[in-house]
N, C-alpha and C positions, 0 to 999 in steps of 0.2 A: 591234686585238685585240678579240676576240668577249668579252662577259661573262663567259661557258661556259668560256673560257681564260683570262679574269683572274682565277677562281676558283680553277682548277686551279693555276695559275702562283701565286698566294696560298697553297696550301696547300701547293705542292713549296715554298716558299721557309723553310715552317717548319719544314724537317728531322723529324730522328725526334724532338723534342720534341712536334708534332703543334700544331694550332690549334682553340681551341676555337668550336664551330658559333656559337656564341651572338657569339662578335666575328666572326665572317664574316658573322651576319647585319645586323650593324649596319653591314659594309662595303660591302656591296650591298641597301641598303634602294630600293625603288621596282622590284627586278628581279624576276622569276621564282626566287626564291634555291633554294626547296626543290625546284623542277620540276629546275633545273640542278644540283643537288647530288643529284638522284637519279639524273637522267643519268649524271654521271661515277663513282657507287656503280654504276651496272650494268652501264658500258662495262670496273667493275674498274680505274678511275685512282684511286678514293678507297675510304678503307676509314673509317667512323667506329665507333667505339668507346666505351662510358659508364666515365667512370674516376670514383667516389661517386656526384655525382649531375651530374655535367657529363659532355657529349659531347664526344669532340675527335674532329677529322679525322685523317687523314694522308695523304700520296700513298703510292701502292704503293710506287716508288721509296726509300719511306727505313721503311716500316711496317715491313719485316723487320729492320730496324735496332733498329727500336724495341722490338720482342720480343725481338732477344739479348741488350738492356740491360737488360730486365726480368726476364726468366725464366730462371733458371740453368738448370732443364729443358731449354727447349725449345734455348738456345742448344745445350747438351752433345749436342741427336741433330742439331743441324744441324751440328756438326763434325763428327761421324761423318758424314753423311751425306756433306758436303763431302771427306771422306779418301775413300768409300769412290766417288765421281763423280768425283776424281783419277782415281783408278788406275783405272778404266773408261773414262776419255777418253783417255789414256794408249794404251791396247791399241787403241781407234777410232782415232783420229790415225794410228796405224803399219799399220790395215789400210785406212785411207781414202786414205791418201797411196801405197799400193803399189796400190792400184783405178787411183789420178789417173793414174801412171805406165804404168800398164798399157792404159790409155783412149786419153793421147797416142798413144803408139807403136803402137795402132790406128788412129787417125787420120791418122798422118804425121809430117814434121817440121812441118809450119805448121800451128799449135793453133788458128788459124782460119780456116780454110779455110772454105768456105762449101759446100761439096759436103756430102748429108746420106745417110746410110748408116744411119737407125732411130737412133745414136746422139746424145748430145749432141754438140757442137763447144766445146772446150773454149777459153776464152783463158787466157795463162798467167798466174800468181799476179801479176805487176805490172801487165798489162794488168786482168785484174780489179778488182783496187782500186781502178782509176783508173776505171772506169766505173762499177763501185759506188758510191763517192766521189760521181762525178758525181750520180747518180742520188739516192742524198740529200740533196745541197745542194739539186737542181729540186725535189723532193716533201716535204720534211720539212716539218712545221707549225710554228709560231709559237716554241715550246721545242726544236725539234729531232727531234722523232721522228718517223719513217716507217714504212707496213706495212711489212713484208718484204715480202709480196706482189706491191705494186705496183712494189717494184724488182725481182722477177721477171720480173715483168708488162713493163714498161720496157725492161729487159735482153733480154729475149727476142723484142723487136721486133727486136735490131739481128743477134741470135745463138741459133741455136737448143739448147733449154735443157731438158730434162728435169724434172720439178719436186723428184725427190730427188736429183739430180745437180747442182743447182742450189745446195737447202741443202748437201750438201757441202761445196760450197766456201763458202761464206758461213760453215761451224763451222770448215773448217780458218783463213779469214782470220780471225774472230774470237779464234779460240786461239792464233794467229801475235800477234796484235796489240790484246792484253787493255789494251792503254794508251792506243789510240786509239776501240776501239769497246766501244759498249755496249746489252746486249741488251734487252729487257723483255716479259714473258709479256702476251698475249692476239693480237688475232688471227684470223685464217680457217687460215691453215699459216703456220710457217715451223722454227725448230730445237727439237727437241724435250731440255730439260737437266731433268735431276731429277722424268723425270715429267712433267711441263708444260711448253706450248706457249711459247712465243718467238716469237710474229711482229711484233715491232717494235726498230728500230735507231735507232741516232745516233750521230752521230761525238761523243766525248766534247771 
């Protein structure tokens, strides 16, 4: 493991409690600490913060956590918000899943067929996960996470793929299966929830 990710992997491990800069830098003394802690503040893996007169870290992963514990504000519009991104993925899901339906049954009975008519070639929902799956176990980094991209990128070697017809599927798996996978914003593309980009997965 890279410093770059012992650091990161240090700071996910302190949840939304957060960790303060000053014993991160007594844990990586002799390294690049501020060069590498400004990297992963610009790639958006860390967010630090000054609470009196001390900094702390936090991974993105548990920051927003860390705001609904603190701020009765902010949590209250992130509920709303969250009711009001139900009922809009709700109405998505029912008009995404009558597209899928619609797309097979122009394709044929065999969803992977290799013949190509401008559209995507669709595999069906169990083949999917299995080569999503596959795809990041091969690519994931050191904690688990991978672009979406490049398990487009991947996938699309073996099946041709569309790039919005791609993330489709990849939001209706995710929403089928809130227990096994999980999403995290930043990225080149991938699903777009609340406004912001998504292009990173792991199998929880």
């Amino acid at each position: 493991m890279s410093t770059e990710e012992e650091v990161n992997a240090k700071i996910h491990s302190a949840g939304p409690l957060g960790v303060k800069k000053t014993e991160l830098r007594k844990m990586f003394t002799g390294s690049d600490f501020e060069e590498l802690l400004d990297k992963l503040v610009t790639s958006g893996d860390v967010v630090i913060e000054k609470k009196g007169t001390t900094y702390y870290c936090w991974h993105k992963e548990h920051y927003l956590q860390r705001l609904l514990n603190s701020d009765p504000k902010f949590r209250l519009i992130y509920e709303s918000l969250r009711s009001l991104e139900k009922s809009m993925t709700e109405s998505t899901f029912q008009n995404s899943t009558s597209n899928y339906t619609t797309k097979t049954e122009i394709l044929g009975n065999d969803p992977i067929s290799t013949g190509y008519s401008g559209s995507s070639v669709y595999l069906d929902s169990s083949e999917f996960m299995k080569e999503f799956d596959k795809s990041i176990a091969e690519n994931s980094n050191s904690i688990g996470w991978v672009e979406l991209e490049k398990v487009r990128n991947d996938l699309s070697n073996k099946h041709i793929y569309q790039q919005e017809d791609f993330y489709n599927q990849v939001r209706l798996l995710v929403e089928s299966n809130t227990d096994k996978y999980e999403l995290s914003t930043g990225g080149n593309d991938g699903v777009m929830i609340r406004g912001m980009l998504h292009g990173f997965v792991r199998c929880i």
